[in-house]
C-alpha positions in Angstrom: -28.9 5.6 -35.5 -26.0 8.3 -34.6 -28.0 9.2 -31.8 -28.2 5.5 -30.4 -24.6 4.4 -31.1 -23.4 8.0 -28.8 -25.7 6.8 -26.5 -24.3 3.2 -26.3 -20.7 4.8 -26.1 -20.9 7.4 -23.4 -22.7 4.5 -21.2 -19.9 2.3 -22.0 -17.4 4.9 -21.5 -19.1 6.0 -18.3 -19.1 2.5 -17.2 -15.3 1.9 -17.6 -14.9 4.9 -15.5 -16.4 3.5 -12.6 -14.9 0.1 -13.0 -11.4 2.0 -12.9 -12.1 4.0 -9.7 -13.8 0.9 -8.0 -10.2 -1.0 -8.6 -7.9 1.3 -7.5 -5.4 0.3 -5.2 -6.0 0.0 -1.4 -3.4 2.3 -0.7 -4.5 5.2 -2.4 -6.1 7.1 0.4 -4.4 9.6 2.8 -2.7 7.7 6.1 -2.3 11.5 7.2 -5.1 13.1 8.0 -5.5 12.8 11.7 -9.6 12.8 11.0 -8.8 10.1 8.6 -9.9 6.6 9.9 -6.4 4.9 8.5 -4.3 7.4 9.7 -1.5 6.0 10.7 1.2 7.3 13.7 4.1 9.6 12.4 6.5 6.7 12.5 4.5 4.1 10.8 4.1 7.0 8.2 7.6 7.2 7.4 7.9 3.7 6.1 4.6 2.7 5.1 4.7 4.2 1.4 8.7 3.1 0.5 7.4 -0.5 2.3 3.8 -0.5 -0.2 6.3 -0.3 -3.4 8.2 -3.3 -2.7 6.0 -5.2 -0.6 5.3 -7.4 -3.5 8.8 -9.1 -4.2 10.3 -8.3 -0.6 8.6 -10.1 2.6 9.8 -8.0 5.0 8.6 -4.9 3.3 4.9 -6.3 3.3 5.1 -7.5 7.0 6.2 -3.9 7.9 3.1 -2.8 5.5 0.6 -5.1 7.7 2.6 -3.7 11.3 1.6 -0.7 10.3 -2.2 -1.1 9.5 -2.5 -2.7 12.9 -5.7 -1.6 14.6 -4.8 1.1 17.5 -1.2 0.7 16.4 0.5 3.2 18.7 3.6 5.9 18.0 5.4 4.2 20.3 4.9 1.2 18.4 5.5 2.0 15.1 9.3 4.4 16.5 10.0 0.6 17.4 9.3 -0.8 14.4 10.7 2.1 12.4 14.6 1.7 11.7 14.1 -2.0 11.1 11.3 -1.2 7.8 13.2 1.7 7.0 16.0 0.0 6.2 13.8 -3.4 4.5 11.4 -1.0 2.3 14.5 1.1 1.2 18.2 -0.4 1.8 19.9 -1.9 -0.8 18.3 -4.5 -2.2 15.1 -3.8 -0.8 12.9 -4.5 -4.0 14.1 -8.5 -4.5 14.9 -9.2 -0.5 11.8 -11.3 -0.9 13.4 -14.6 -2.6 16.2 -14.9 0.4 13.1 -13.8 3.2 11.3 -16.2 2.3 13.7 -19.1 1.5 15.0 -18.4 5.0 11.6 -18.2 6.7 11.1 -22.2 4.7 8.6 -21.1 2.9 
């Protein structure tokens, strides 16, 4: 009976291990890495993670997330984009800009 009820619990335990690492977050992998297939361009880099924190409440923080993911999303491109998410993912502000985004945006 002891032997059965370890049994059960090491599957179970087992089981919510797996669960856990199949939900982590989408941003958890390296955007470094230039053999990485989401590496991202040096520029892009240096706002993507301050832009992932407080893309949830703040609009322009999760457009400047989904800029940066952009398929073949150049250097060039993202040294554009750069001072403008800079200052959205980290300013003042920047984790409730959301509410006056998107009330100014109508929606």
């Amino acid at each position: 009976m002891n032997l059965r009820v370890l049994l059960v619990s090491s599957v179970l335990a087992l089981a919510c291990g797996a669960a856990t690492a199949a939900c982590s977050d989408d941003h958890d992998h390296d955007h470094g890495s230039e053999h990485d297939e989401h590496a991202l361009p040096p520029s892009c880099e240096a706002f993507h993670d301050d832009c992932v924190k407080v893309m949830q409440s703040n609009a322009k923080a999760a457009e400047c997330d989904e800029f940066s993911h952009g398929e073949g999303r150049t250097e060039e491109e993202c040294a554009a984009k750069k001072a403008e998410c800079v200052a959205a993912c980290t300013g003042p502000g920047a984790a409730d800009a959301g509410a006056s985004d998107a009330s100014a945006d109508g929606g």
